[in-house]
N, C-alpha and C positions, 0 to 999 in steps of 0.2 A: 242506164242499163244497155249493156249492147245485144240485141239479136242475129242468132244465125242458123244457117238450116245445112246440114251436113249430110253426107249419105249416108246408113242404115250401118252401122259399125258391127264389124264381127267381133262373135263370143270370143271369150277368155279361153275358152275350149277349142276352138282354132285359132289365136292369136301369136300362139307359143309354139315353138316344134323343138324337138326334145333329142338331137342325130343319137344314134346308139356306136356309129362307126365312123372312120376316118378323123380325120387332125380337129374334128369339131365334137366328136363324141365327148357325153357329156354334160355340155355347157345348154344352157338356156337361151334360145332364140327367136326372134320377133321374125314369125314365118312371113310367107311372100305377102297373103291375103292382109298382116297386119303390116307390113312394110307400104301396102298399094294402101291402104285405110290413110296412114298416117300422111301420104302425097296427096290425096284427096282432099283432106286438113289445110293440108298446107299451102293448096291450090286455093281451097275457098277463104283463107287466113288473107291473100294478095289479095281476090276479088274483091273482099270486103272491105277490104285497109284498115285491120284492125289493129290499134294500136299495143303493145303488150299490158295486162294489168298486174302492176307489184303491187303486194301487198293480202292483206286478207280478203277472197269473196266467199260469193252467194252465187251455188252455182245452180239453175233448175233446167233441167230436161224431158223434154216430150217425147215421146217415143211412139211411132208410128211405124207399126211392124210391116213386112210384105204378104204376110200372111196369118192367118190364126193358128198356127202353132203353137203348143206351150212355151214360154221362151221367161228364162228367168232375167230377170232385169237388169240384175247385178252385174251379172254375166259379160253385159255389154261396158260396163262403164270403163274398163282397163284401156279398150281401145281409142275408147272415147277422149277419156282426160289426161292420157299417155298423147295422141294426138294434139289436143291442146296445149300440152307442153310444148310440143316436135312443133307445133307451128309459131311458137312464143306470142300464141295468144294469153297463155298464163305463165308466169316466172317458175310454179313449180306447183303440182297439185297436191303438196301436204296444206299449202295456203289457205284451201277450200276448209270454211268452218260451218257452212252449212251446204247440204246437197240431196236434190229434192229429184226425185226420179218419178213419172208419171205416164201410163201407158194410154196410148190414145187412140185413135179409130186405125185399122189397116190403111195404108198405102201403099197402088200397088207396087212400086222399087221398093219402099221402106225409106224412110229416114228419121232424123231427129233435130229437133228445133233444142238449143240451148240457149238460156239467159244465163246473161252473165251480169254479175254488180259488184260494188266492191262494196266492202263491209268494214265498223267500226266495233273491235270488243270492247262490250260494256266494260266499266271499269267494278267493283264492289264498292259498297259504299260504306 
């Protein structure tokens, strides 16, 4: 299992910017805040020297808000495991066949702790 602690990824709701005008109106965009998220990844993907995992995992994340605001879970995971692509610590996040999301006490930046494992599908018997 490898462990690692990220900083506090922005929602699905600021992760996208949507231009209405100019040569980019439109199209679908990975805004600044989710461009800086994904260098962050990628920064801590080198620190850790994580090797890439092919194949199927077992992804679980903790989640350690900056504050007690209502904050929906889900919300977060786009940047999160879009990240872990960008940093090719995963080959590709359709591979995740299980994925376990868990809210845990405030901290005050915010972040999230993610395990990662790789997994075997059972066969039917």
């Amino acid at each position: 299992m490898t462990v690692l602690e990220l900083p506090f990824p922005p929602s699905v709701n600021t992760y996208w910017r949507h231009p209405s005008s100019g040569k980019l109106a439109g199209r679908h965009l990975i805004s600044e805040k989710g461009r800086a998220y994904r260098a962050a990844v990628l920064e801590a993907a080198c620190r850790y020297r994580i090797p890439m995992f092919q194949g199927r995992v077992s992804v679980s994340v903790d989640v350690f808000p900056p504050d007690r605001r209502p904050r929906d879970l889900d919300n977060m995971l786009k940047a999160l495991l879009d990240g872990l692509v960008h940093a090719r610590i995963l080959e590709d996040d359709s591979l995740i066949d299980k994925l376990l999301i868990e809210r845990c006490a405030v901290s005050k930046k915010g972040l999230v702790r993610v395990f990662i494992s790789p997994i075997r599908i059972a066969e039917p018997q």
